[in-house]
N, C-alpha and C positions, 0 to 999 in steps of 0.2 A: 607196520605203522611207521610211517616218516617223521611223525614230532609225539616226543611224549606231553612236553609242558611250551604251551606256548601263550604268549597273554602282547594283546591287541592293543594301545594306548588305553592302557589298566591305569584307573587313578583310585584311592582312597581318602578322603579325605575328611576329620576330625574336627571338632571344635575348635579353630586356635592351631590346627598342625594339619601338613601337606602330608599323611605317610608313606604316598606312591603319589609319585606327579607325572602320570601317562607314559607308563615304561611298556618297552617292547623287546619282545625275548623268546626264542625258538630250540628246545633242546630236541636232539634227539635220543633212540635208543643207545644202549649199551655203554654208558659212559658214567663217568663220574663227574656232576656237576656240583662244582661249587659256586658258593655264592658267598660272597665276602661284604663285610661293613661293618662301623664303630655299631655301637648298643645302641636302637633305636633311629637308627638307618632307615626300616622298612623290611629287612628280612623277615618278622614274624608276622609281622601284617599280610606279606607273600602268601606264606606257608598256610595262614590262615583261609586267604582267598583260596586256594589251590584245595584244601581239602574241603573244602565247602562250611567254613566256622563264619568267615567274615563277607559281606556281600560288598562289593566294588561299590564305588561311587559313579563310577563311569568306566569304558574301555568295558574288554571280554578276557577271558581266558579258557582254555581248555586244559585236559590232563587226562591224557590215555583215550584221545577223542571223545572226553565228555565233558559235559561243561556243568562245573561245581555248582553253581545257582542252583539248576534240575536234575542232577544227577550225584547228588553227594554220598547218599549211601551206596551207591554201586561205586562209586571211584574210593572208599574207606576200605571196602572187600578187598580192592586190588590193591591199593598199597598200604607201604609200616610206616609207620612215627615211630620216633624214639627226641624226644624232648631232654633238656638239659637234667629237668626235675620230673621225673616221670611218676605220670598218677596211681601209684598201685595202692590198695586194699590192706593195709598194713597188719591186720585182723588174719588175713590168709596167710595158707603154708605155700611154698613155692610151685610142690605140686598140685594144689586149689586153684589157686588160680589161671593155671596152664585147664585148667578142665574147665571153670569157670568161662573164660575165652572159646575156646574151642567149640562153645554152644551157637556161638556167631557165624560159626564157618565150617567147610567142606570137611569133609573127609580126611583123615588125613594132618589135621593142626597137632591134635594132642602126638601123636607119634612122633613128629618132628622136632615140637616144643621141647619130648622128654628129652629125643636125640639130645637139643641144643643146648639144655641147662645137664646134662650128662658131660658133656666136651667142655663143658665151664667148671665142671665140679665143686655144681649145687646140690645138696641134700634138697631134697622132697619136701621134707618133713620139715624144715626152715622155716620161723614166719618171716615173712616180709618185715615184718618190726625189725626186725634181731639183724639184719642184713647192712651189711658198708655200703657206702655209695656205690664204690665199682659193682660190689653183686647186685646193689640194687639196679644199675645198668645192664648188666647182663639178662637180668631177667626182662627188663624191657626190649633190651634186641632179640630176646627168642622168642617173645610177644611178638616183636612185629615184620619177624623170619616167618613166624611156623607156619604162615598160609600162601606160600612163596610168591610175594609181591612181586608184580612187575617194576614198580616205583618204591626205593628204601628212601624216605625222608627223612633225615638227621637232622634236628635245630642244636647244635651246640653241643654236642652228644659227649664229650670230654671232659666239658667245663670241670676241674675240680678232680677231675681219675687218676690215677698216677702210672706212670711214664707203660707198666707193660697192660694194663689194661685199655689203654689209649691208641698201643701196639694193637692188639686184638682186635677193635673195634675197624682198625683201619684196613687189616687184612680183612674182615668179612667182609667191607665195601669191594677189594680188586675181585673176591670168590665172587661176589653177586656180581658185577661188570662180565665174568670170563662166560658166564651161564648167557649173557644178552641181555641181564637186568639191565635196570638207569638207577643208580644213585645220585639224591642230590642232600649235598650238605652243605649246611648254612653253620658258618664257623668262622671265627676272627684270630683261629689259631693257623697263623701264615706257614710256619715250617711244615706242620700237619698237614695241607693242604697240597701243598709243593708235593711232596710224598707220594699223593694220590691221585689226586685231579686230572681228569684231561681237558676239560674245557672249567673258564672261570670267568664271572661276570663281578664287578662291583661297585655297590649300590651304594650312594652316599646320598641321604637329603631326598630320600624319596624315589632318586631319579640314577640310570647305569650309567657309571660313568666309562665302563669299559666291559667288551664283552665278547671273549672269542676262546680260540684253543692257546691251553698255556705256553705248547710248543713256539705255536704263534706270536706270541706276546712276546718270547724268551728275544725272539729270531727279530722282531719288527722295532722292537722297545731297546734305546740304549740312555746311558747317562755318559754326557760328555761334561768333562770339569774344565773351567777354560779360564788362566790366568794372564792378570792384564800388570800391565806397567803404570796403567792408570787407571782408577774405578768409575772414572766416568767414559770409558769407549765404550762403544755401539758395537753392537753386533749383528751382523747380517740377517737380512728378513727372513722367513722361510717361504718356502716355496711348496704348493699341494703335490705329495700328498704328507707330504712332514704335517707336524703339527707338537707342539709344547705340550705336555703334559704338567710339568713342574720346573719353577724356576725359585733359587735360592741363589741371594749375591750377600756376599760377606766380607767386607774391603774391596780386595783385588783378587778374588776368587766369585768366577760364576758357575751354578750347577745347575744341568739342563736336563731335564728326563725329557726326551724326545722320541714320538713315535714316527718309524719311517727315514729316520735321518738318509741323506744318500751323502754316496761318498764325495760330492764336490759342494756339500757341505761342510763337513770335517774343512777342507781344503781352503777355503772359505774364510771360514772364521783362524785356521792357521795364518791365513796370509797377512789378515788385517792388521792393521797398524795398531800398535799398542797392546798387543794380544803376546804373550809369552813362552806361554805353550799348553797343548791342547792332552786331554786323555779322555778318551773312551773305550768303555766295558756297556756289554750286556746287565740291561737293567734285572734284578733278582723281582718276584713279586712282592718282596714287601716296599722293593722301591716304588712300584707303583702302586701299590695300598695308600702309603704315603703319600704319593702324588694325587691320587683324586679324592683323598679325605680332608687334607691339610692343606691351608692357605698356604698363598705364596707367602716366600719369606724377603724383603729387600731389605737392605739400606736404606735409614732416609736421606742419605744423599746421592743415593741409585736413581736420577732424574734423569738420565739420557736416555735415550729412544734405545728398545732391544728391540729382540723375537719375541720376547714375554709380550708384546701387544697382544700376541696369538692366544685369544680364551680356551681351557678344554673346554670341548661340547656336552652337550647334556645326553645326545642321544649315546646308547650303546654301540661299539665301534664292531663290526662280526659279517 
């Protein structure tokens, strides 16, 4: 299989809100995909398209070469959810509802489920009432292990766990990648993320504003900080395939998160008149979380002509 999750100018759209405005996105196997954005971004609205909850407004998508519209229960077979607040039966003991489940699916769930709340060490006998949040997590990822998904969906899967169960949860994502799974998790937790991820797309306002391998990103994304003598100098235009991701001016100090920069750029804005000295690093990902969630920030008396004319694009960059 070449693409696990792939979606065609996919739109959603609501009463009063845009929640996907024709996003276009191609995962493949084996990897960890993340997907990043403030609350109400459009991540769950995805998630939802994808397992077949919510129907597009327009565009397509697929997942696992099926397409959610006509195929929803067969694409639930093959992959797990595990949501922030996960719906369990509060009534049942931990082992009820691993046998409960297990009526849904092959051969094979309940023996793996016991394995997996055995290696968490969960009693059986526990109701789902009496349970912490992390156990109650746990038992949702061996829910949506025990029928060994080709696709692990994570919405938010951490929100609220504390520090070694979060550890846990992150390590069963690299086990399921090592096997040739695809994880994708939808998470605004950026360290987390960093951790894991090999490839990372994100969604702001409907629409990606960025979207490739993090390696990638690490390698092609820097922030150069560029102090002037005077805060109204210019600074040199860019040139394709550069382009401005974020700009922040603060007196006599500019900050440029730039994709692509080359090197007679740096040289460039060094040389210019009234410029005083230049620094750049390697953008980290939460520089650029911040750069395509967050308005620009100037000065209002930042009226000279920059690079900042350069808009980020809307499409996904991959």
């Amino acid at each position: 299989m070449s693409s696990v999750i792939t979606a065609d100018k996919l739109e959603v759209r609501f009463p009063g809100c845009h929640a996907l405005a024709g996003v276009n996105i191609d995962v493949g196997p084996g990897r960890v995909f993340a997907l990043l954005g403030e609350n109400g971004a459009g991540k769950t609205t995805f998630i939802r398209i994808l397992t077949g909850f919510q129907k597009p407004t327009a565009g397509s998508c697929k997942v696992l070469g099926l397409d959610p519209a006509t195929d929803a229960l067969e694409i639930r077979r093959r992959v797990g959810y595990v949501s922030d607040a996960p719906a369990l039966y509060d009534w049942m003991q931990i082992g009820e509802i691993g046998w409960f489940a297990a009526s849904f699916y092959e051969d094979g769930f309940l023996d793996n489920y016991r394995e997996s709340i055995a290696r968490y060490e969960l009693p059986e006998d526990r109701k789902i009432k009496h349970l912490s949040k992390g156990q109650r997590a746990k038992v949702a990822l061996s829910l949506a292990l025990a029928h060994d998904p080709e696709l692990l969906i994570l919405d938010e899967p951490t929100s609220g766990l504390d520090p070694l169960v979060r550890r846990e949860f992150l390590e069963s994502m690299l086990d399921r990648v090592a096997t040739g799974r695809t994880v994708m998790l939808s998470s605004h937790q950026i360290s987390e993320v960093e951790r894991v991820a090999d490839e990372v797309a994100i969604l702001h306002q409907g629409q990606f504003k960025l979207h490739d391998s993090l390696e990638s990103l690490r390698e092609t994304i820097s922030e150069i900080t560029v102090s002037l003598d005077d805060p109204l100098t210019a600074l040199p235009s860019l040139e394709s395939p550069a382009r401005i991701l974020r700009e922040e001016r603060e007196g006599r100090q500019v900050r440029l998160i730039i994709q692509n920069p080359s090197p007679d750029l740096i040289d460039a804005i060094s040389s210019r008149p009234g410029v005083s000295g230049v620094q750049t690093r390697n953008a980290t990902l939460d520089d650029l979380f911040v750069a395509c969630t967050r308005p620009q920030r100037l000065s209002p008396a930042d009226d000279a002509p920059s690079s900042s004319s350069v808009e980020p694009e809307n499409e996904a960059v991959g």
